[in-house]
N, C-alpha and C positions, 0 to 999 in steps of 0.2 A: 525515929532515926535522927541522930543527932547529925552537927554538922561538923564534926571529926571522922566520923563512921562517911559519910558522904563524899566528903575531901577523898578519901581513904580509895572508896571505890572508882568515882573518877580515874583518881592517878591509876589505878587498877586496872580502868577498862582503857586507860590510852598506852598502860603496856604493852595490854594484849590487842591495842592498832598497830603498834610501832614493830610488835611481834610477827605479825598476821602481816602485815603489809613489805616487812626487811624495812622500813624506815628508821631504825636503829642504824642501820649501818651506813646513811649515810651522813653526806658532809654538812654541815647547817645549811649553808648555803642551796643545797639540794635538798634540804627539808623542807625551805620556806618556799621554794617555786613546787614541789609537791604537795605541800598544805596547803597552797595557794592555788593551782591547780584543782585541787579534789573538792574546794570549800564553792570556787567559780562552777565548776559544774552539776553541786549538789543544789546551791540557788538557780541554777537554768532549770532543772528538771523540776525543782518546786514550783517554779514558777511557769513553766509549762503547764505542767497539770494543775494549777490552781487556775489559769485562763481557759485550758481547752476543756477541763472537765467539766467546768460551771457551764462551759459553752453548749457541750453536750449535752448535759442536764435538763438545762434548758431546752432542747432542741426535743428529745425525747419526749418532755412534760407537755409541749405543744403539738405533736403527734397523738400522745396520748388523749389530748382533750379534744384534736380531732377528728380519732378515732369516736370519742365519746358523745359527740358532736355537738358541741361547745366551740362555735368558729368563729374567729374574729371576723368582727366588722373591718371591715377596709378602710381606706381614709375618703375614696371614692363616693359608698355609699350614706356613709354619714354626712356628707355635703350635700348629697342630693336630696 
């Protein structure tokens, strides 16, 4: 895939946002606080789920080991 063919599809697939969304029809000005708008709250949810799901992951993997009984040492008895 060259990068005329790419260009191509791009502008193609932000028709069919501008399509899908009616943001053709409005005014620039109401373009830019909508694109700006939709871009702030695509970075929160990424960014949500890149902190709480690591979170979780984590949270699970240490249940799991747990369960498998594999237990951390505390800070308690390693001083002792």
């Amino acid at each position: 895939m060259d990068i005329k063919n790419l260009k191509n599809y791009l502008y193609w697939l932000f028709c069919q946002f501008e399509l899908i969304t009616c943001s053709y029809l409005m005014e620039p000005w109401e373009k830019v606080l909508f694109y700006t708008f939709n871009i702030a709250m695509l970075f929160m949810v990424l960014y949500t789920a890149y902190i709480y799901v690591s979170i979780h992951i984590s949270t699970a993997f240490q249940f799991c080991l747990h369960l498998l009984g594999n237990q951390h040492e505390n800070a308690v008895s390693i001083v002792k």
